[in-house]
Structure formats: structure tokens, C-alpha cells
N, C-alpha and C positions, 0 to 999 in steps of 0.2 A: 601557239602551243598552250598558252596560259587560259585563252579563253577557253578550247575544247576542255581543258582539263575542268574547268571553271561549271562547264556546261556538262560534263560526264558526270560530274560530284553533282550536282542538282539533279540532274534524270536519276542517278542511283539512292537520291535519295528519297523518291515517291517508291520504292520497293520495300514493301509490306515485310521486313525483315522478322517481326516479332511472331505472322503468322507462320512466315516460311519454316520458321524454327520451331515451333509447336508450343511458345512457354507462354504463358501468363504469370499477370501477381509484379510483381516488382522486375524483374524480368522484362515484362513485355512493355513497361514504361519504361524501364532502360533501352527498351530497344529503339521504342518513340521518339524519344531523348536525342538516341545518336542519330535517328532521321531529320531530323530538327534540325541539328548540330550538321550534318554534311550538307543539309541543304543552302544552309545560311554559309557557311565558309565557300561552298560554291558560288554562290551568288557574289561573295568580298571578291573573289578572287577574277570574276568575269566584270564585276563593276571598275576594278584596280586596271585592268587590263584595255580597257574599252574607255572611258573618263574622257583622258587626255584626248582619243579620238575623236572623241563625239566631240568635243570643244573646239576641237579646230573644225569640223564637216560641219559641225552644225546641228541641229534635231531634227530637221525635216528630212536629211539626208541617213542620221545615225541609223535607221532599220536596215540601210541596205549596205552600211560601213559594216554593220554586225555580221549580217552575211556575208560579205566580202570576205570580212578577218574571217571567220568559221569555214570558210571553203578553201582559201589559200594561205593564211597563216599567218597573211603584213597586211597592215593597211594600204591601201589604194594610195 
């Protein structure tokens, strides 16, 4: 669950939120800012989640433990 969430908050945060909202000026680097900001706590939250996994499967295997976890929820 940690990783979808992990992986929601990174994809929501390439959405162009300053345009959608029509502001500029201080504003729209605030809005940059918290794009930044969700991307990067997405990313903590799918690296926290996945780590221990990957160390025990290995690297050659972790592309497809990540998939694994992302489609049914536990590791393999």
C-alpha cells in the first residue's frame, strides 16, 4: 500500500499545478516548490518501502520485485 501511495505522490507531482491554477509571481514558485516537495516524499516513501526488499531479491531481480509489490501489495 506504501509503495502505490509512494508512486501516486511522484506521478501527482509532475502536474503542472501553478499552471492549472492560473497564478504566477510568488504563487507559482510556491506551487513549484510543493511539486518538488511531493515528488521527493513520494520517492522517501517508495525507497523506505521497497530497500529491505531489494536487499534480500537482490538488483538484478528488484525491477521485477517492484512490480510484483505495485500489482499485488507483498512481496513475492
Amino acid at each position: 500500500m506504501r509503495l502505490r501511495l509512494g508512486i501516486t505522490l511522484w506521478v501527482l507531482s509532475w502536474v503542472p499545478y501553478g499552471i492549472i491554477l492560473g497564478v504566477d509571481g510568488v504563487a507559482y514558485t510556491l506551487c513549484w516548490a510543493f511539486e518538488i516537495a511531493l515528488g521527493l516524499v513520494g520517492l522517501a516513501i517508495c525507497g523506505t518501502e521497497l530497500a529491505p526488499t531489494i536487499k534480500t531479491a537482490g538488483w538484478r531481480r528488484a525491477p521485477g520485485v517492484a512490480w510484483h509489490v505495485l500489482l499485488h501489495g507483498h512481496a513475492p
